[in-house]
MOPAC internal coordinates of N, CA, C and O (Angstrom, degrees):
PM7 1SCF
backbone

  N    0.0000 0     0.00 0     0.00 0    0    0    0
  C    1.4430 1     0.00 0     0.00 0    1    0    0
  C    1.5277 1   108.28 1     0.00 0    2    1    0
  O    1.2310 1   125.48 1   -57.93 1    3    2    1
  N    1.1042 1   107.07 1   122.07 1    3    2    1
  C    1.7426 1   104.47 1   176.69 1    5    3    2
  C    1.2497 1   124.52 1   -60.91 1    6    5    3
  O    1.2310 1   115.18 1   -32.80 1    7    6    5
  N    1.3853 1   126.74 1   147.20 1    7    6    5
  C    1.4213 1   132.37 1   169.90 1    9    7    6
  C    1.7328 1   121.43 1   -31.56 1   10    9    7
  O    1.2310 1   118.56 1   111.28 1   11   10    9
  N    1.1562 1   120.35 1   -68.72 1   11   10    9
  C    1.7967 1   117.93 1   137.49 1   13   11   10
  C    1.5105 1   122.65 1    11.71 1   14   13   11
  O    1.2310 1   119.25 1    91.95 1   15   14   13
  N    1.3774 1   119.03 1   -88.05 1   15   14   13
  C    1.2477 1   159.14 1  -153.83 1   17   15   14
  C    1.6806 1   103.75 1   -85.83 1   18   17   15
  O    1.2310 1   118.50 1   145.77 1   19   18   17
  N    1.4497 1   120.46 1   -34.23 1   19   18   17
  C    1.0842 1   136.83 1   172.91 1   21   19   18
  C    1.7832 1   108.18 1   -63.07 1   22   21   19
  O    1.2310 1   129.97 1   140.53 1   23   22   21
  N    1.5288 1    98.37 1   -39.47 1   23   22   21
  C    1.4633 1   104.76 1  -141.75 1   25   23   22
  C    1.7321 1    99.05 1   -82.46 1   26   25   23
  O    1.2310 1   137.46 1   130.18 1   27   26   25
  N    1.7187 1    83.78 1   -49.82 1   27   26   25
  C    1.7203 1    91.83 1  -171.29 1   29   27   26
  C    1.7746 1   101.91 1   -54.12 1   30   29   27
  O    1.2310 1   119.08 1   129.55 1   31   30   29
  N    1.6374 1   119.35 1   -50.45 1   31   30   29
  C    1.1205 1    94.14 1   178.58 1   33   31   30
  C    1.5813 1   133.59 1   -49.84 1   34   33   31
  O    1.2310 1   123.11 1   138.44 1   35   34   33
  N    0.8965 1   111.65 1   -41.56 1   35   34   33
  C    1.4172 1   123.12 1  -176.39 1   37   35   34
  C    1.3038 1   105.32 1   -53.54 1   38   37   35
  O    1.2310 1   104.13 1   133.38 1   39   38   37
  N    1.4552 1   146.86 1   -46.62 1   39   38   37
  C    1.2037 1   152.24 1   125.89 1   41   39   38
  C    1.3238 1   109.75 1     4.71 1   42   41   39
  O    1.2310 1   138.90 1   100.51 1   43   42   41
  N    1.5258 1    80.96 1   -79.49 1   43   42   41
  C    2.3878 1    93.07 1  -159.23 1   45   43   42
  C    1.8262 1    98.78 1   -52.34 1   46   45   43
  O    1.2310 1   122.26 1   134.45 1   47   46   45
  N    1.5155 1   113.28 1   -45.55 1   47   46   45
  C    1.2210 1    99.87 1   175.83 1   49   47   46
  C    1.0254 1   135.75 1   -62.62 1   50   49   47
  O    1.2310 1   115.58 1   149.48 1   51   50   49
  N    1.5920 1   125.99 1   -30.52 1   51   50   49
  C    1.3198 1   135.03 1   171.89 1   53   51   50
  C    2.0191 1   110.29 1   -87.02 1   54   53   51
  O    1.2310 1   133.44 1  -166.57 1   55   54   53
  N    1.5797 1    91.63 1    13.43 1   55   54   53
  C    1.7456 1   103.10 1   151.89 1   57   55   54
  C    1.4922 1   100.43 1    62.16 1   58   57   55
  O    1.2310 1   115.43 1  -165.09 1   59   58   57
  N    1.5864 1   126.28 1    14.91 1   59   58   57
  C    1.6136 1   120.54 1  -179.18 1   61   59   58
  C    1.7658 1    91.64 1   -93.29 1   62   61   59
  O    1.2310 1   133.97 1   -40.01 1   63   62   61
  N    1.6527 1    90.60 1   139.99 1   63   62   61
  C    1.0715 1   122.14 1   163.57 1   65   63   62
  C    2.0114 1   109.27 1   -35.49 1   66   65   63
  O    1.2310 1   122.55 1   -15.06 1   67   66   65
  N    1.2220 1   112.72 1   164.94 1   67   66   65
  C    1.7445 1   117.31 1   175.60 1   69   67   66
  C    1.8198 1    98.70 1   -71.56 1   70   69   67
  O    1.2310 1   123.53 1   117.02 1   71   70   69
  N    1.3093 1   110.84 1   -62.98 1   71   70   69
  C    2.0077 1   112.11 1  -161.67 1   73   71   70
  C    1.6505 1    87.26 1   -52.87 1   74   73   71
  O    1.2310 1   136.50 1   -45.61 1   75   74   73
  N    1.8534 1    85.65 1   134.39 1   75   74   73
  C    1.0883 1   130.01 1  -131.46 1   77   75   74
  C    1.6635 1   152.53 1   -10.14 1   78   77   75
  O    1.2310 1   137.98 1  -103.34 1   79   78   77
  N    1.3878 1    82.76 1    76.66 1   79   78   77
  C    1.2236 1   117.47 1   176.47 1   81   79   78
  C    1.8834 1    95.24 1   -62.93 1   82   81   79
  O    1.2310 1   112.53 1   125.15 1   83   82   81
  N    1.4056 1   131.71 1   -54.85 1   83   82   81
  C    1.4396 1   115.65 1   173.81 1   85   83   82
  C    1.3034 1   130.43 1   -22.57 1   86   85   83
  O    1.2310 1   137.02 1   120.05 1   87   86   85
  N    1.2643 1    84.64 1   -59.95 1   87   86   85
  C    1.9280 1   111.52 1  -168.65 1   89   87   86
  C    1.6877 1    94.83 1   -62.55 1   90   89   87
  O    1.2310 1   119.70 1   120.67 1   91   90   89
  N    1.2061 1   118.17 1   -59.33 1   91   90   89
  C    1.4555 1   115.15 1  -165.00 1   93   91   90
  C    1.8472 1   102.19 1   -61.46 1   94   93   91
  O    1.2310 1   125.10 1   141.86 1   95   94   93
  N    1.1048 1   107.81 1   -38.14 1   95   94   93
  C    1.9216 1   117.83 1  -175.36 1   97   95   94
  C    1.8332 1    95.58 1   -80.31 1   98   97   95
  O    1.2310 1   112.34 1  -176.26 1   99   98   97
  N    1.4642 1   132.06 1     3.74 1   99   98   97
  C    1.5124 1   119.91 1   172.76 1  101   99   98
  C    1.7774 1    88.97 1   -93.85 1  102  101   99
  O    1.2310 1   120.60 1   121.19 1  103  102  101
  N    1.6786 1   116.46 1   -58.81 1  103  102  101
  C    1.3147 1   129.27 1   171.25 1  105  103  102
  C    1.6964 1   111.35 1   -28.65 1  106  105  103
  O    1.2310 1   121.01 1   118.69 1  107  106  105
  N    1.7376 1   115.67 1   -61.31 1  107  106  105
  C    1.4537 1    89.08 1   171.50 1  109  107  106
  C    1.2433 1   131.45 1   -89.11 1  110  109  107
  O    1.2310 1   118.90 1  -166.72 1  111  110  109
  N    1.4557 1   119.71 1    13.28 1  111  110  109
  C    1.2812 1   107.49 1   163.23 1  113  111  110
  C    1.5425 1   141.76 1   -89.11 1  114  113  111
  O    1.2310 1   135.23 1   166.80 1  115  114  113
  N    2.0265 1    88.14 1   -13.20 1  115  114  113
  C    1.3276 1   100.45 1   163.56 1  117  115  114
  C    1.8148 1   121.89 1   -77.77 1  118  117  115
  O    1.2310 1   129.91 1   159.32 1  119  118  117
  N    1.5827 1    98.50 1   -20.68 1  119  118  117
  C    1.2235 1    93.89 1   171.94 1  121  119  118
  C    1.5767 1   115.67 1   -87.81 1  122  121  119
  O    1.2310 1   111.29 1  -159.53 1  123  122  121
  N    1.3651 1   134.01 1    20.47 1  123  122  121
  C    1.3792 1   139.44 1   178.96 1  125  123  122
  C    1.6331 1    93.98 1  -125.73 1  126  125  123
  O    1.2310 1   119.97 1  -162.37 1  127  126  125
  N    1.3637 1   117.67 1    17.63 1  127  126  125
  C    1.5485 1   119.11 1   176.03 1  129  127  126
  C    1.8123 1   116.07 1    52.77 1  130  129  127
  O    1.2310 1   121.21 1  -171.69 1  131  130  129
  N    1.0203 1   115.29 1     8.31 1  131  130  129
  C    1.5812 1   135.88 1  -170.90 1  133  131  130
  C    1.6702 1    80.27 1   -38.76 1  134  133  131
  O    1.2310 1   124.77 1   -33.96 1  135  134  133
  N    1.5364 1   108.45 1   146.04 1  135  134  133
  C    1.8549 1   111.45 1  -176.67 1  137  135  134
  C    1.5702 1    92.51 1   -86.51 1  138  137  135
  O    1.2310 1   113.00 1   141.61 1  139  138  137
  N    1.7000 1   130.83 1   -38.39 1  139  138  137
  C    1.1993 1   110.44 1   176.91 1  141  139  138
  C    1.1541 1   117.11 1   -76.42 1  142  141  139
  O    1.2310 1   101.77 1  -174.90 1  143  142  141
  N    0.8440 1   150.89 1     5.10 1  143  142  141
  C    1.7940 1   141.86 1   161.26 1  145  143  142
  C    1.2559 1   114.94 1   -39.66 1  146  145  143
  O    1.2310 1   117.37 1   -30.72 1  147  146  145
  N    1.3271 1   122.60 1   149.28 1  147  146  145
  C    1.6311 1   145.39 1  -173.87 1  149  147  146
  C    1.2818 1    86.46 1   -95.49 1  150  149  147
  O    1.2310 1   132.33 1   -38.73 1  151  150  149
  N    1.8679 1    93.80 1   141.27 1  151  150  149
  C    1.8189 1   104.59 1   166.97 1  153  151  150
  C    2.0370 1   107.29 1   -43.92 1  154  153  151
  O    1.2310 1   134.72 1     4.16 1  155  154  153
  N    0.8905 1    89.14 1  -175.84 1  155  154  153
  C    1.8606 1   110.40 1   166.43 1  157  155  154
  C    1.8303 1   101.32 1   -67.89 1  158  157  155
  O    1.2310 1   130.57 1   -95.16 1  159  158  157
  N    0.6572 1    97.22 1    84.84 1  159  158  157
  C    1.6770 1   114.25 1   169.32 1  161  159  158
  C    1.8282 1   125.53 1  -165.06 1  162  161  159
  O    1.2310 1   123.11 1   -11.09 1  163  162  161
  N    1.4266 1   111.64 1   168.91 1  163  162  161
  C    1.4048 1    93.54 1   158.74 1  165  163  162
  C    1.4144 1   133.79 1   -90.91 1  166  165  163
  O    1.2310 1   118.29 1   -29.40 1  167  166  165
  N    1.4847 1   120.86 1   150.60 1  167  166  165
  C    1.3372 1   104.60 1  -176.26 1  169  167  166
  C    1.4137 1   120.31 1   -72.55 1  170  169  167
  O    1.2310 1   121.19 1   -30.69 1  171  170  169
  N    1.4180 1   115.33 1   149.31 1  171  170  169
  C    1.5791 1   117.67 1   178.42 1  173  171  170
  C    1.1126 1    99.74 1   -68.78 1  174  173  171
  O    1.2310 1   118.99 1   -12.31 1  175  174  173
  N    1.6319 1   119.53 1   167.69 1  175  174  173
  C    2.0081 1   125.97 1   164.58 1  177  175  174
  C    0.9119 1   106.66 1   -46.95 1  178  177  175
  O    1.2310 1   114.10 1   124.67 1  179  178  177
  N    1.2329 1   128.78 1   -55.33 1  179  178  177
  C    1.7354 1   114.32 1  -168.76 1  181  179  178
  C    1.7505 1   120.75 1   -58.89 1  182  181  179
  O    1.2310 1   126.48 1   134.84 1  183  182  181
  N    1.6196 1   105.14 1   -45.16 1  183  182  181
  C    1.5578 1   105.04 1   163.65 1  185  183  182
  C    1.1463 1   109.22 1   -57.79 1  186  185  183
  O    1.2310 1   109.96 1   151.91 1  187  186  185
  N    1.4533 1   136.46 1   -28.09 1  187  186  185
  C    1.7559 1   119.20 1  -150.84 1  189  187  186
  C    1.6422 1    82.46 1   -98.19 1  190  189  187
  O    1.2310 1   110.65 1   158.99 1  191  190  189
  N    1.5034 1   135.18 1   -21.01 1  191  190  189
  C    1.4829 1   119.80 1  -176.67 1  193  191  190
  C    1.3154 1   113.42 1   -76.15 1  194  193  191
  O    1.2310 1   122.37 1   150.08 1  195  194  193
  N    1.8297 1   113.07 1   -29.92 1  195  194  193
  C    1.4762 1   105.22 1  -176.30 1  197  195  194
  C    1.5765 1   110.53 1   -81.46 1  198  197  195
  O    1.2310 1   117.31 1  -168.26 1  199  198  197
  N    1.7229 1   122.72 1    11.74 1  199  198  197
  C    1.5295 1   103.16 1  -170.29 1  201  199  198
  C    1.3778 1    88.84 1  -122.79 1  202  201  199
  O    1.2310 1   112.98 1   174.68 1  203  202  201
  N    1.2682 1   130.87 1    -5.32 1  203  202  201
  C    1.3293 1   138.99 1   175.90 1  205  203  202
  C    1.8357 1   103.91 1   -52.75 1  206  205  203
  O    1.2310 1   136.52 1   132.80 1  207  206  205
  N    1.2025 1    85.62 1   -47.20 1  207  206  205
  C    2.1978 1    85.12 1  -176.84 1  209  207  206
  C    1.6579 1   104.21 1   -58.59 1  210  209  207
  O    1.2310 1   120.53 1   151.81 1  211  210  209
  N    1.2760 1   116.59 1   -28.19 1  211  210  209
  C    1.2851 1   130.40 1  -163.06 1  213  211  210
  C    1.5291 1    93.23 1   -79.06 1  214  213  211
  O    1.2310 1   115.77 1   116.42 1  215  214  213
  N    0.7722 1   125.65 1   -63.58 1  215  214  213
  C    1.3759 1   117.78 1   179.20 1  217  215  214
  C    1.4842 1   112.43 1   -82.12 1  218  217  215
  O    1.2310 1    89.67 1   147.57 1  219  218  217
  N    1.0326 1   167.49 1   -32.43 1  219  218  217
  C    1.6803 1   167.33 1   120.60 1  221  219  218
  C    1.8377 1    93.16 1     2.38 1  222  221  219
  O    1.2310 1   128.66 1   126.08 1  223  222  221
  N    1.2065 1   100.93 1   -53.92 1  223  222  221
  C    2.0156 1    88.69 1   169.88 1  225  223  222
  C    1.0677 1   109.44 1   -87.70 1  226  225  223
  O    1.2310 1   107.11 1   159.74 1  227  226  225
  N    1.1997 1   141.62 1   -20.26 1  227  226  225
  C    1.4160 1   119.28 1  -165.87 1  229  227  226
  C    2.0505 1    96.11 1   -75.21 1  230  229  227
  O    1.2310 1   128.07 1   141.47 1  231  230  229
  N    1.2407 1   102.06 1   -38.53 1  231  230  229
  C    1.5565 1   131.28 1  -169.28 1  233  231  230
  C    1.7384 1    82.04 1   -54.32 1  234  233  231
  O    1.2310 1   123.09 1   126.04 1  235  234  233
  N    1.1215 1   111.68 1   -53.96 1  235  234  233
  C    1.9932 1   102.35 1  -155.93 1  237  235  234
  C    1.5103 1    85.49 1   -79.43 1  238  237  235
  O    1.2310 1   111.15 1   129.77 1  239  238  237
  N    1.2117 1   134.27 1   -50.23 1  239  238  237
  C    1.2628 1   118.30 1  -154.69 1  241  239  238
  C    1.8524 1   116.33 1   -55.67 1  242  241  239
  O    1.2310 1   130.74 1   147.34 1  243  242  241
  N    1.6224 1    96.88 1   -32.66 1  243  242  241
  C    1.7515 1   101.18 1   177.31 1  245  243  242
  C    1.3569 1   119.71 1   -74.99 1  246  245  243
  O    1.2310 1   124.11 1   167.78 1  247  246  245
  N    1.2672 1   109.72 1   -12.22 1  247  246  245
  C    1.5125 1   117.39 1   167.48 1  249  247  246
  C    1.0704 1   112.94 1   -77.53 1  250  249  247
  O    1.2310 1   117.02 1   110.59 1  251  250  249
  N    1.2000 1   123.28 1   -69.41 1  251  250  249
  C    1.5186 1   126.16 1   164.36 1  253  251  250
  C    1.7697 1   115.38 1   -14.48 1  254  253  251
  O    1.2310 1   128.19 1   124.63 1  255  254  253
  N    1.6074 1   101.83 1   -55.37 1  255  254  253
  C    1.5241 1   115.01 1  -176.30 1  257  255  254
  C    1.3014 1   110.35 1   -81.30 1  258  257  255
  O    1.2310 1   121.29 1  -171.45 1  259  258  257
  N    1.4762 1   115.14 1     8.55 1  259  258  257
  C    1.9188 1   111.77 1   176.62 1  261  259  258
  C    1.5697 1   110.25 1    76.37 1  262  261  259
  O    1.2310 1   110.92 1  -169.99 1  263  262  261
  N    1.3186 1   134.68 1    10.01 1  263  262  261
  C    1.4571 1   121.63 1  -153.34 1  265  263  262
  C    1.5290 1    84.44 1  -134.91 1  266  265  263
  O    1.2310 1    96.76 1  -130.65 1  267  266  265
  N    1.2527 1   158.76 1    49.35 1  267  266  265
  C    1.5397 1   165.95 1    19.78 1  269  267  266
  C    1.1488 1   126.95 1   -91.95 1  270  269  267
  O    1.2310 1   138.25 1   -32.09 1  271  270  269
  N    1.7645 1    82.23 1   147.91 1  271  270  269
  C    1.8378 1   111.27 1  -178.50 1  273  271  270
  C    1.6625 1    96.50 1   -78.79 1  274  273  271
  O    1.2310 1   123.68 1   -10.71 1  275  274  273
  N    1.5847 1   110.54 1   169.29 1  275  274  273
  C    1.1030 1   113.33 1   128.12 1  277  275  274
  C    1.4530 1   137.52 1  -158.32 1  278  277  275
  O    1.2310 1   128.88 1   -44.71 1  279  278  277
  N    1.2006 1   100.49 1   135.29 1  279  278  277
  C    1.6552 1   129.12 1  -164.10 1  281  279  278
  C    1.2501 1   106.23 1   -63.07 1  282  281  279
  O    1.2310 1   114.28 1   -41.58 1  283  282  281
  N    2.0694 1   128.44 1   138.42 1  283  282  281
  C    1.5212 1   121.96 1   141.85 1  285  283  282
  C    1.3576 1   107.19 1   -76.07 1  286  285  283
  O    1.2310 1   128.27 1   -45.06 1  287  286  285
  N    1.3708 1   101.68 1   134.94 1  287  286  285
  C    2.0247 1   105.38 1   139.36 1  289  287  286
  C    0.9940 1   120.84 1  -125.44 1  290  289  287
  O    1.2310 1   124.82 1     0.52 1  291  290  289
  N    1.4448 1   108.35 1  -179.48 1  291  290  289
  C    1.4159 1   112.35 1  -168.72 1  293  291  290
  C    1.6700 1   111.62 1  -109.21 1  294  293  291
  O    1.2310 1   129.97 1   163.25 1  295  294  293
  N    1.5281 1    98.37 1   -16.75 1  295  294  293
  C    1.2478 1   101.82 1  -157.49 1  297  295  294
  C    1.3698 1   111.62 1  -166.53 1  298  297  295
  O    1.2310 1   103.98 1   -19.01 1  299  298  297
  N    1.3884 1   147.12 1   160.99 1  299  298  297
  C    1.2464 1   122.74 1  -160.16 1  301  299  298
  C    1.7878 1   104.98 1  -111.05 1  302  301  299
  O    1.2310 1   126.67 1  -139.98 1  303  302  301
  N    1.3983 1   104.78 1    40.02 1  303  302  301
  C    1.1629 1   121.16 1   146.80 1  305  303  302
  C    1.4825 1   112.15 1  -135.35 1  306  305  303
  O    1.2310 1   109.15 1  -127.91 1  307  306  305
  N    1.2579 1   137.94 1    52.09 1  307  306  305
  C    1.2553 1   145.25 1   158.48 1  309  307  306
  C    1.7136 1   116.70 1   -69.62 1  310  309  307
  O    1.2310 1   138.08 1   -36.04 1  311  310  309
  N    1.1236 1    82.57 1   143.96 1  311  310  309
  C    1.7560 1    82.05 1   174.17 1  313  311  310
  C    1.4190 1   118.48 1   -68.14 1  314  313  311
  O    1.2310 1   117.01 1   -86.14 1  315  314  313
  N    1.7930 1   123.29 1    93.86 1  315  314  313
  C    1.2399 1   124.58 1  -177.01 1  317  315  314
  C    1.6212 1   109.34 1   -58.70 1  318  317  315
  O    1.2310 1   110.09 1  -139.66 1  319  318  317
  N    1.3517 1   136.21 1    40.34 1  319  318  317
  C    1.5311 1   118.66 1   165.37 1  321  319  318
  C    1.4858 1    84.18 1  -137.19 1  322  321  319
  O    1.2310 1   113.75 1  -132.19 1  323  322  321
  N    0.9540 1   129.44 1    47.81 1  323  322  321
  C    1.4805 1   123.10 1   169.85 1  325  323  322
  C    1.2634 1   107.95 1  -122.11 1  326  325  323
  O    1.2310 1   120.18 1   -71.42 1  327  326  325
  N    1.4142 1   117.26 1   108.58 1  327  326  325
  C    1.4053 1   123.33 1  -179.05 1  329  327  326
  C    1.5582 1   113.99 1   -95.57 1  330  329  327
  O    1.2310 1   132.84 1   -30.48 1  331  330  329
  N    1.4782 1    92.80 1   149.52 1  331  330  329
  C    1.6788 1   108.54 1   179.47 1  333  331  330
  C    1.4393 1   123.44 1   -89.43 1  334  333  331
  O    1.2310 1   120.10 1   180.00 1  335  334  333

């Protein structure tokens, strides 16, 4: 399972919202030693736009495969069974 695909789950299970989902997917790729990974910092916009595609597929492909949804809210008391 790719680093990507790894990450969001780990997320969806620990039930956190997507914003910043980048930052957390630069974090595991430095911890999977990935050669493109950014030092220990946050990524600037321009890094967080080019890894965004990277995850936007990794994101459709697990849907596709049934193994995450994903939900709108409005608010971080939204009704989590309300699908988009």
């Amino acid at each position: 399972m790719a680093v990507a695909e790894q990450a969001l789950l780990r997320r969806a299970m620990q039930k956190h919202q997507l914003a910043g989902m980048v930052q957390y997917y630069g974090a595991a790729l430095r911890w999977a030693g990935d050669s493109e990974a950014q030092p220990p910092r946050s990524y600037t916009q321009g890094e967080a736009r080019e890894l965004a595609p990277r995850l936007a597929e990794a994101a459709l492909g697990l849907v596709e495969r049934g193994r995450l949804d994903v939900r709108q809210v409005s608010g971080p008391w939204s009704d989590p069974s309300a699908r988009s």
